[in-house]
N, C-alpha and C positions, 0 to 999 in steps of 0.2 A: 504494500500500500504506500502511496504517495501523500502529499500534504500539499493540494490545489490552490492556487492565490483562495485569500478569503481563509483559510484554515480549513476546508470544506476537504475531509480525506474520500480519495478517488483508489478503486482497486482495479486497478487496469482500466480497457479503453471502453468507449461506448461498447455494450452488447451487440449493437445492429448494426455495428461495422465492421467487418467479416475481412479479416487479412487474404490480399487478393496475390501476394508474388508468390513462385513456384510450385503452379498449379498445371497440370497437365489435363484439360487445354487450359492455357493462358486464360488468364481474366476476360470477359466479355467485354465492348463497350457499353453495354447494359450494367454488369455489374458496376463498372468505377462509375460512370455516373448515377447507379443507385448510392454508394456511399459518399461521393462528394455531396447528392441530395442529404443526406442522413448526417453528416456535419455539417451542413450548414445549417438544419434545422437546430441540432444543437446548439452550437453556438448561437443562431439567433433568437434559442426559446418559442420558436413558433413553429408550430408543424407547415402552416401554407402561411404566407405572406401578404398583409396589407394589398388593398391594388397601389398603392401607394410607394410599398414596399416591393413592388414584385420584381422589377425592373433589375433593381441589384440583387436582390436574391438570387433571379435566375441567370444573372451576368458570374454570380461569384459559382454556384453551383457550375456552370462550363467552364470555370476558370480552374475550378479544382478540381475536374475531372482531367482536363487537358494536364495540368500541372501530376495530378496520379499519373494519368496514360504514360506520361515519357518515364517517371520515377519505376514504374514497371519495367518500361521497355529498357529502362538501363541498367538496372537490378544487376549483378553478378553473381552466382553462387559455383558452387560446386556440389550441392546434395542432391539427389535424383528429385524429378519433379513428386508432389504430392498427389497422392490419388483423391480425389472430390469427397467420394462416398465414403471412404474408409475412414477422413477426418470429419464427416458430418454422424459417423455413428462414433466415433471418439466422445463430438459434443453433444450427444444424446444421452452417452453414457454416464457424463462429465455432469448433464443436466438431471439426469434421473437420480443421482447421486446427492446432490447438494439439494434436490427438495423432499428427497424419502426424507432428509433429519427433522 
């Protein structure tokens, strides 16, 4: 666990944004712009935005999907890509775990 400005303690990252590098197949552009959608509601505290608001919402949402797509495309590793399924029954497992208690 971290200690967030504000004193507000954070344990790890949002739930709803789903680490997208070394994935066999690579991340969609569906997915990065689902989660650049899903921080940006974060950080703005709104799930949809003012009409007022909309304008920069949806300019910063393509900025930071663009801004993902390249951080992907440039990624380096060396560990065999991840299988999809194999790490969504990981977090199934992860998830049926932590609310049996």
């Amino acid at each position: 666990m971290t200690a967030a400005p504000g004193g507000i303690t954070v344990a790890g990252m949002c739930r709803n944004i789903r680490p997208l590098h070394n994935f066999a197949p690579p991340a969609s552009d569906a997915e990065v712009h689902d989660a650049a959608l899903q921080y940006v509601r974060k950080l703005s505290g709104a799930p949809r935005p003012s009409q007022a608001n909309a304008e920069a919402f949806d300019r910063a949402v393509a900025e930071i999907a663009e801004s993902t797509r390249r951080l992907l495309d440039e990624l380096v590793t060396t560990a065999p890509p991840k299988n999809r399924e194999v790490e969504a029954a990981k977090a199934r497992a992860r998830s049926a775990e932590r609310y049996a208690r």
